[in-house]
C-alpha positions in Angstrom: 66.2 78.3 -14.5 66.9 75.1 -13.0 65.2 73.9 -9.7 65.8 70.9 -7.6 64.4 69.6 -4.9 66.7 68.7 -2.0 66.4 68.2 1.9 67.6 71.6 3.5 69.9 71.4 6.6 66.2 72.0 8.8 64.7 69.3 6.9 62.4 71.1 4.2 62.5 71.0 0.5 63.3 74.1 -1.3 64.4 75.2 -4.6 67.6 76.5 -5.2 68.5 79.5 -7.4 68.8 83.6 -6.7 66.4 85.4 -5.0 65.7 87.9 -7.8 64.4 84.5 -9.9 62.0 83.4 -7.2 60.6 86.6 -6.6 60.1 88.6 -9.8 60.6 92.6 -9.9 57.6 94.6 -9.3 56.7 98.1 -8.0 58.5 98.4 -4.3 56.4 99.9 -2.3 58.1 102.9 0.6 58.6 101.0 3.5 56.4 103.0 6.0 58.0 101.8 9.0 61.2 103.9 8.7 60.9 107.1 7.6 64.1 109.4 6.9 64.7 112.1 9.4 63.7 115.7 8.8 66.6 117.3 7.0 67.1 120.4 8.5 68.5 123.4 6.5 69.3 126.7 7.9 68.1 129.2 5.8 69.8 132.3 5.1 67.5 135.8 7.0 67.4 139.3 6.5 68.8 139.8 9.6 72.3 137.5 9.4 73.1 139.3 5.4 72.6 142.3 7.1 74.8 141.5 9.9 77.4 140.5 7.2 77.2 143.5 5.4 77.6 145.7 8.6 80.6 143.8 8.8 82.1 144.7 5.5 80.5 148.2 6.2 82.8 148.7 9.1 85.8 147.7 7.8 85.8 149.8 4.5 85.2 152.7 7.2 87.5 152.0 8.9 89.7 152.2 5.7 88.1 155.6 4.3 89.2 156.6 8.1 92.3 156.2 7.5 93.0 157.6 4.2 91.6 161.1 5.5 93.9 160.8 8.2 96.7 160.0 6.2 96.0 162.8 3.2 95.8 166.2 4.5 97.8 167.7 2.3 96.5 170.4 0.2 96.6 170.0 -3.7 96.0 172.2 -5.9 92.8 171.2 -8.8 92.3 173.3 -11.8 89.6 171.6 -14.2 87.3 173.2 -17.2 88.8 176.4 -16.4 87.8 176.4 -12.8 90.8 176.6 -9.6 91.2 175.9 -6.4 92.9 174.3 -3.7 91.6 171.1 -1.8 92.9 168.4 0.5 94.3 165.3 -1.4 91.9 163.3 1.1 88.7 165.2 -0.6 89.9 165.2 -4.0 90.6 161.1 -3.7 87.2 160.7 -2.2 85.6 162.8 -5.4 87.7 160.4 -7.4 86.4 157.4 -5.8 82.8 158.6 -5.6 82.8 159.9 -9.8 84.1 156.2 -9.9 81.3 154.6 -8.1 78.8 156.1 -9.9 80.1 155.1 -13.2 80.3 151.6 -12.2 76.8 152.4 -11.2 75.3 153.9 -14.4 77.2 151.4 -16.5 76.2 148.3 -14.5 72.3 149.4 -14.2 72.2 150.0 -17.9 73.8 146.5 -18.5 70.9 144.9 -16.3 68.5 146.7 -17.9 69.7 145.0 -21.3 69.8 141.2 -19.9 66.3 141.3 -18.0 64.7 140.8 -21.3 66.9 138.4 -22.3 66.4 136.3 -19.2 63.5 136.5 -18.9 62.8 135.3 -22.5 64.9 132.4 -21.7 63.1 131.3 -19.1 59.7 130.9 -20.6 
């Protein structure tokens, strides 16, 4: 590090050379005087995913609606020995029901297997 001591323009001396050399690094301090503004996060409530789902709710109504409408047709169903005749809109809606409870079973017995497993991972 070389200094030398020459008249400024304002007539001191000073010594030349970075800043960083004259004043070594040390702990910085926060500067108190200016604070960062409050971040403000809007957090997701009960209410507004409920409102959401009601949304969702309504449309797939909506949709059930109208595939009644459309199927009144009557169909004929013979299973394990047993007859009868039905409207195609009832026998898709027992299809779709036997199919949601399978995803059901399937899926709850699936998250019964990883909860362990999570849980042991996070420990």
């Amino acid at each position: 590090m070389q200094t030398s001591h020459r008249p400024r323009a304002n007539g001191r001396t000073g010594q030349t050379g970075s800043a960083s050399q004259l004043n070594p690094p040390g702990p910085r301090l926060p500067d108190r005087r200016k604070q960062p503004p409050a971040q403000r996060t809007v957090t997701a409530v009960r209410t507004s995913v409920v409102w959401s789902e009601l949304w969702a709710v309504a449309a797939i109504s909506v949709l059930f609606m109208v595939l009644v409408v459309s199927n009144t047709g009557d169909v004929r169903i013979s299973f394990a020995g047993l007859s009868g005749v039905l409207p195609l809109a009832v026998v898709l809606m027992a299809a779709m029901a036997a199919g949601i409870a399978v995803t059901l079973i399937v899926g709850s017995a699936r998250l019964t297997q990883l909860r362990p497993l999570t849980r042991k991972r996070l420990r």
